[in-house]
N, C-alpha and C positions, 0 to 999 in steps of 0.2 A: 353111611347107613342112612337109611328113611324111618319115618316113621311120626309120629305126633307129640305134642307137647303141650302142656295147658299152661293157656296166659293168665295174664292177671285178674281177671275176671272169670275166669275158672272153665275157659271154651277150649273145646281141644281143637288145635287148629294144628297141619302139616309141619313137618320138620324133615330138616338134614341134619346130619352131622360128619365131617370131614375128619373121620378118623384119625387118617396118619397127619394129620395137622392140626392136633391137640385138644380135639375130641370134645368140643364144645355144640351144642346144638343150634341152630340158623332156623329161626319163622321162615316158611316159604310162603309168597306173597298170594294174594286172591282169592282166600277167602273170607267172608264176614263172620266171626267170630259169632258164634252158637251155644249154649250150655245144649241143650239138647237136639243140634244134629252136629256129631263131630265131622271135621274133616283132617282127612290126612295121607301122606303117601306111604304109598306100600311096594314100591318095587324101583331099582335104579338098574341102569346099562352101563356096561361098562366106558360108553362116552357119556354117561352125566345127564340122558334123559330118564327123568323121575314119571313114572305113574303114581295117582292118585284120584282122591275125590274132595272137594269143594262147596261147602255148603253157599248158596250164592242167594242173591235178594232176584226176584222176578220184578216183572213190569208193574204187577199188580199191589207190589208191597207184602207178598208171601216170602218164600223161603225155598229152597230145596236144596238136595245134594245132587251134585253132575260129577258125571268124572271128568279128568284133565290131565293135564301134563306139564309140568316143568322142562323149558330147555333155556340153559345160560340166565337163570333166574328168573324168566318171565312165565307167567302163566299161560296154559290156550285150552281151549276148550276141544279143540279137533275139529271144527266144522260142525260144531253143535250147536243147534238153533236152542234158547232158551224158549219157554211155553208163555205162552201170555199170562196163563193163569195158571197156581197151583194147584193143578188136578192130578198128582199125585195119584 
């Protein structure tokens, strides 16, 4: 299952959780931790690539949310250029 989970600082950041193997939830990696823009996945394949989205730092020292992908734990953007600036 996918879905979100809030850390210790109260941001909702991405989650797994492996079911049939005791059903504990996993932080999925690359996002910066946000109170207000969550990030999190919403959809899995049956080989294990996760959709989602990412709230991420730009070059500017802003903030945004991108969508992304999980495969085999790592994060990727798809070929998504980040904006210099958040203009949003």
């Amino acid at each position: 299952m996918v879905g979100s989970v809030y850390n210790e600082d109260g941001a909702e950041v991405p989650a797994m959780m492996d079911y049939k193997n005791g059903g504990t939830w996993e932080e999925l990696p690359g996002a910066v931790p946000s109170v207000s823009n969550p990030s999190f996945a919403v959809a899995i394949t049956n080989d294990g690539l996760i959709g989602g989205q990412v709230n991420v730092e730009l070059k500017d020292g802003g903030q945004r949310c991108m969508p992304c992908y999980w495969r085999n734990g790592k994060i990727n953007f798809a070929n998504i250029d980040l904006p210099d600036k958040d203009n949003s």
